[in-house]
N, C-alpha and C positions, 0 to 999 in steps of 0.2 A: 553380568556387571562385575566390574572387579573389587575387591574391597575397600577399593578408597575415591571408588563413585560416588558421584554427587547423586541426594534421593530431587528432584525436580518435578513441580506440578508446574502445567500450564494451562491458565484460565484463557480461554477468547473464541470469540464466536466465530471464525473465520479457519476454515482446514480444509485440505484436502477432504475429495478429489477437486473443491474450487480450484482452478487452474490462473487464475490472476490477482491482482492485487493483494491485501495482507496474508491471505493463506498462502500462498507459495512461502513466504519466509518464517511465517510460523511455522509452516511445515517441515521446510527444511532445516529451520533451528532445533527444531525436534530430533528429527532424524540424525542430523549431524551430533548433539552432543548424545545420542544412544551408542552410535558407531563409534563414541570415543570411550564406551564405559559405563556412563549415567546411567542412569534408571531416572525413566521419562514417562510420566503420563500427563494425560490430554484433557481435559472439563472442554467440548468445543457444542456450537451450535449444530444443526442440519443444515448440510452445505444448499445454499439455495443463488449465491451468487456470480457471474453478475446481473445472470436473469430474469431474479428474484422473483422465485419459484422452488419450492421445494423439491430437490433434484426426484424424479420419481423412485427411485430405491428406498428411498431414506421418509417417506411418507407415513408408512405405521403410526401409529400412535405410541405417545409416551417415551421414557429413554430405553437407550439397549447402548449395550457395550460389545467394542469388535477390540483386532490387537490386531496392527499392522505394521510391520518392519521390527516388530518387537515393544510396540510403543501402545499401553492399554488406552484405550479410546472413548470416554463416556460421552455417546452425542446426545442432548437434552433438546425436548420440544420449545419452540416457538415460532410467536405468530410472524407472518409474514406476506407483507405488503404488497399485491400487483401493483397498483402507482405508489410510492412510497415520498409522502407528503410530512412536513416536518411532527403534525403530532401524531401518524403514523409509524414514523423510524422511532420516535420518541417506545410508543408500545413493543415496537418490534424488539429494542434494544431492552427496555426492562423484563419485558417477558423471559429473555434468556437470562437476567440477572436473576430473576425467578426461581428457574427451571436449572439454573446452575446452581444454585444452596444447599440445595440437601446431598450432590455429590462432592462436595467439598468441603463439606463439614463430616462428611462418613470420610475421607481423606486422614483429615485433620484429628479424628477422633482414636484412629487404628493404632494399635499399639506403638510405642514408641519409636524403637529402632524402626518402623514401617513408616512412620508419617514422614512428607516431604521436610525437605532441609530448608529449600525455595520454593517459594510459592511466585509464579510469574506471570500478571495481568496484561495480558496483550490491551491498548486502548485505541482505537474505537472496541468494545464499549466501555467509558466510564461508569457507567449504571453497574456494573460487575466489579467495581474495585473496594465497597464496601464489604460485598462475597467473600472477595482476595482478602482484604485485611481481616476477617472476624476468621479464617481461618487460618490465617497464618498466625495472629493471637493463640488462638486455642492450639494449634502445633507447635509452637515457641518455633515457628518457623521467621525466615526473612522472608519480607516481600519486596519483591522487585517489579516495577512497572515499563512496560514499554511503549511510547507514545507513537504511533505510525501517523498518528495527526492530533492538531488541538479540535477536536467535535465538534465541541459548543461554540466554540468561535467561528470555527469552519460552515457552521449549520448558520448561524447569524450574516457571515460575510456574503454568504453566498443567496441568501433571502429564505433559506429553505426555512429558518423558524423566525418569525419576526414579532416583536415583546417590547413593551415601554423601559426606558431608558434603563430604571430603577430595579425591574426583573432582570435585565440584559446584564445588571452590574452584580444581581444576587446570585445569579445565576454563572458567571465567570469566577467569582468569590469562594463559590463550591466546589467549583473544578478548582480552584488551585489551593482549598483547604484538603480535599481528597488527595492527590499529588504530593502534599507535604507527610502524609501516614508514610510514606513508602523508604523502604532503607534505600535502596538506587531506585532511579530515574531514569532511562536512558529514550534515546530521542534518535533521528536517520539523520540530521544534519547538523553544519555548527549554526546556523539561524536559529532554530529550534531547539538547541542546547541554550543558547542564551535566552530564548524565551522563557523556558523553566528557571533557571535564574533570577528572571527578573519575575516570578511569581514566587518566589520565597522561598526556594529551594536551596539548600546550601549546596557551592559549587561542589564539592567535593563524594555527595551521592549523584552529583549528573555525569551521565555516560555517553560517549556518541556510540552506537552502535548501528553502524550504516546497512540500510539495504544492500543485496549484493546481486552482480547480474548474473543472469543462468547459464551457465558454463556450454548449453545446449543453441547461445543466439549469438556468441563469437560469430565475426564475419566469416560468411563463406565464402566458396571460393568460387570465381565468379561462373562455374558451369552449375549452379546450386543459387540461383537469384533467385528462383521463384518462377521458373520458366510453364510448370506446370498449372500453377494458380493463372498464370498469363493466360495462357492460354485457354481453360477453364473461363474463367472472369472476363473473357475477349479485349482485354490489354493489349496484346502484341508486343510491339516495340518501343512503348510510348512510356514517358518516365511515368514515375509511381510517387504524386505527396501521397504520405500514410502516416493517417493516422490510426493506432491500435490500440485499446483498454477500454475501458466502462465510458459509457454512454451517460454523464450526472450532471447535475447543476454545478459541480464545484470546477468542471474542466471547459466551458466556455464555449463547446465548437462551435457554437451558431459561427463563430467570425471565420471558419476555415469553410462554411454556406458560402458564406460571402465573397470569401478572398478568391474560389472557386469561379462565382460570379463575374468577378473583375478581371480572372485570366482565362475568359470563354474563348477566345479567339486563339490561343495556343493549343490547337490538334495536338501538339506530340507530348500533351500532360494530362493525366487523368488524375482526379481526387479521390482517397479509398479510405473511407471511412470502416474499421474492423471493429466491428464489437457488440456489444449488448448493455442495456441498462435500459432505466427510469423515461431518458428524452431521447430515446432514438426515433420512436412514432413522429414527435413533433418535430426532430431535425430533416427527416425524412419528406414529411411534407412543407418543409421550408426550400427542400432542394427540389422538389419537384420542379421538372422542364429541362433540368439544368442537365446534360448528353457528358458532360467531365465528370459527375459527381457520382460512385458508388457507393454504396452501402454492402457489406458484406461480415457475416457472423465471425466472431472472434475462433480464429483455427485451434486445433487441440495441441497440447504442449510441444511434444514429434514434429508438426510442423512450424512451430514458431519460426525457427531459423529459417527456414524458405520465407516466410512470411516479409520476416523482417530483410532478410537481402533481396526481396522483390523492391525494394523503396528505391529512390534515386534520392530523398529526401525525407526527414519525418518528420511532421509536424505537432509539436506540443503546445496546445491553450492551452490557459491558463488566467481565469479572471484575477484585476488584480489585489483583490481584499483576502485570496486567501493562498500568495503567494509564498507567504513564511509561515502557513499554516500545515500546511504538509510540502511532501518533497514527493513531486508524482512518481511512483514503482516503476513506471514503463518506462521512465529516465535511463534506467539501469541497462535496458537492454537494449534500447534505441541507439545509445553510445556504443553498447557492445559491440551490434552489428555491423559499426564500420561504417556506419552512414552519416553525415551532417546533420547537424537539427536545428531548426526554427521553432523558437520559444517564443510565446508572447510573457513578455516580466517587463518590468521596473528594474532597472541598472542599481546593483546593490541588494537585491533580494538574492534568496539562494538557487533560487532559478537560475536567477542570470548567472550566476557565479559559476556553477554547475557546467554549464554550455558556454560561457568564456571560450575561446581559441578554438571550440568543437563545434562551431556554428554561425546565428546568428539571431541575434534578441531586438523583437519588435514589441515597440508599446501595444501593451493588453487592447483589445478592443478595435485596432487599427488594419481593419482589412486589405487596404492598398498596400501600404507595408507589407502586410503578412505574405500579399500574392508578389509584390516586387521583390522580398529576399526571395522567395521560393524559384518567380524566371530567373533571378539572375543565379542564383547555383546553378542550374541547367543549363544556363548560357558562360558558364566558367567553369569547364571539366575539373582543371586544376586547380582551384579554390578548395569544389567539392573533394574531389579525392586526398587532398592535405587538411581539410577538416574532420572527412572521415577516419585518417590516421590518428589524427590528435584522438578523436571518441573514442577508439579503441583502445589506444594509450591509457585514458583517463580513466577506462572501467576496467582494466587491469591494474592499475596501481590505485584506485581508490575504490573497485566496487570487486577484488576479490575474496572468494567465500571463504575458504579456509580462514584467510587472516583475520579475517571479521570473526570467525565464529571461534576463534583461541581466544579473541579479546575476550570477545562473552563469556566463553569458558572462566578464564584467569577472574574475572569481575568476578563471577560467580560463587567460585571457590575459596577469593579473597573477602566476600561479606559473609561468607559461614565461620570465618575463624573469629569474625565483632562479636563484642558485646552485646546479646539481645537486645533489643528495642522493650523498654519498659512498656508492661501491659496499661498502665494508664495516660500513655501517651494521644489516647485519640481525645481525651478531655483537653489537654493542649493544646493539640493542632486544632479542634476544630473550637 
């Protein structure tokens, strides 16, 4: 580390080796700001997702500490859900809020010049940001929060936790009293920037710090589509809708069942569903019968890019209650790939916003839709392939890593030069 590196903790349940969703960009915000200098450690859960399972390495009892790319690693126990039902995720996430206290308070406590500068709470989980703030207190360190979704509302939109009016409202009250401890805020879209806004955060700690795509799912070139999964997966010639990420209540597929359903009669398209999660058992037995509809395990990072240039199309659900609630991660590289996309949004969300001119956006829940944009890409080469230009466009000039991750830097290094955050400020805010 050089000596005008930044010291950085990062609190969140989500790391490597998980290979999708939050842990890839934790991970690589990790690694990236070590590779510039930092000094980087890790407070992270046992990688168990997306299917949620304790990966078998990682099964021991109790915490243990490893050191990878340079970066010290404390992974701490908890519990973990085979169906994961709303006061299930509820335990699962406080148990790592838990089992993360005592290493972040030994952080927090180590001699001076050793304790972090930033203390930085990856969110999902909120249950961990009281962790984050009592030790960033006792370090006179800053705390910085990063939002990859709103939970609690995400968990409500979507029916995973369902609570009378009056909880629903104590319960949102708390997430956005927790949110207001933090010196920045930063959030993956401008939707979701202005949501913390409009929960009382002063614009001037809210950051956009955007997901970035994996420099590894750029389109390829087209002797690199995916010809050996084809052939593997008995596809052949026939386009590919693909869908790829976690299998959960917050991303809707039942309508790409459907939409699947309604374009039985087009032979030269198959539906391939890639992934793992919570409702893949139950989406699997909804598509029973259906001869267009695969199901196939989410591939290891090496092969993403085949993956993704196997698609002729990819399709993103999205129910619509928790469309400004997160910004789905597989955006990122779906666009990347050079391929078109079909989102289910509401016009003005940042879904749609996002796939603007890189696609085409069909109302949530609307399966003829869904299957009508998808033939009719197939039946319009050149649509498709000037929409796949534009996506590749779009996540080069708005979802590259470096750029993203100098902002982070610069934000970083620009809240260590403020004014401490007074220690009785959490009598304040809350």
């Amino acid at each position: 580390m050089s000596d005008s590196g930044l010291r950085l903790a990062i609190l969140g349940i989500n790391y490597a080796p998980e290979e999708i969703g939050i842990a890839r960009y934790t991970t690589d915000m990790a690694v990236s700001l070590a590779s510039r200098g930092h000094h980087v450690e890790v407070i992270a859960g046992k990688p168990y997702y997306p299917q949620w399972t304790t990966y078998l390495p990682y099964r021991r009892r109790g915490w243990h500490h490893e050191t990878e790319r340079g970066i010290a690693i404390t992974r701490c126990p908890h519990y973990v859900p085979a169906e994961p039902s709303g006061r299930k995720r509820i335990v699962h996430l406080a148990s790592f809020a838990a089992a993360a206290l005592g290493p972040a308070l030994r952080l927090a406590l180590r001699r001076r010049a050793a304790r972090p500068q930033v203390i930085l709470c990856v969110v999902p989980t909120l249950l961990a940001l009281p962790v984050a703030w009592l030790a960033a207190r006792l370090a006179r360190a800053k705390l910085w929060v990063h939002v990859q979704d709103f939970e609690v509302e995400a968990a409500f939109a979507t029916g995973l936790i369902t609570a009378c009016r009056g909880l629903a409202r104590w319960i949102g009250d708390s997430e956005d009293r927790l949110l207001r401890l933090a010196d920045r805020v930063s959030t993956i879209s401008p939707q979701m920037c202005r949501r913390l806004i409009a929960k009382g955060i002063a614009p001037d700690r809210v950051v956009q710090i955007r997901n970035w795509a994996d420099a590894a799912c750029h389109a390829a070139p087209r002797a690199e589509t995916g010809d050996s999964l084809r052939q593997s997966w008995g596809i052949g010639a026939r386009h590919v809708a693909l869908y790829a990420g976690s299998i959960a209540n917050k991303q809707g597929i039942e309508v790409v069942i459907e939409a699947a359903r309604r374009a039985g009669a087009r032979s030269d398209l198959v539906w391939v569903i890639c992934g793992q999660g919570p409702q893949r058992a139950r989406l699997e037995r909804q598509a029973a019968g259906l001869a267009n509809v695969q199901f196939q395990d989410l591939q290891p990072s090496e092969r993403m890019r085949e993956l993704l240039g196997m698609a002729s199309v990819h399709v993103l659900p999205q129910i619509p209650g928790a469309a400004d609630l997160v910004l789905p991660s597989k955006l990122t590289n779906m666009l990347a790939s050079g391929r078109p996309v079909v989102a289910t949004a509401l016009p003005g969300t940042g879904i749609a916003e996002e796939v603007e001119g890189c696609g085409i956006i069909t109302p949530p829940g609307d399966a003829a839709r869904l299957a009508g944009a998808v033939t009719g890409l197939l039946d319009d080469p050149g649509a498709r392939a000037a929409f796949g230009k534009a996506a590749q466009r779009r996540a080069r000039d708005r979802w590259a890593r470096e750029r993203i991750i100098t902002r982070l830097e610069d934000e970083l290094l620009r809240i260590c030069r403020e004014v401490p955050m007074p220690i009785g400020e959490l009598e304040t805010a809350v």
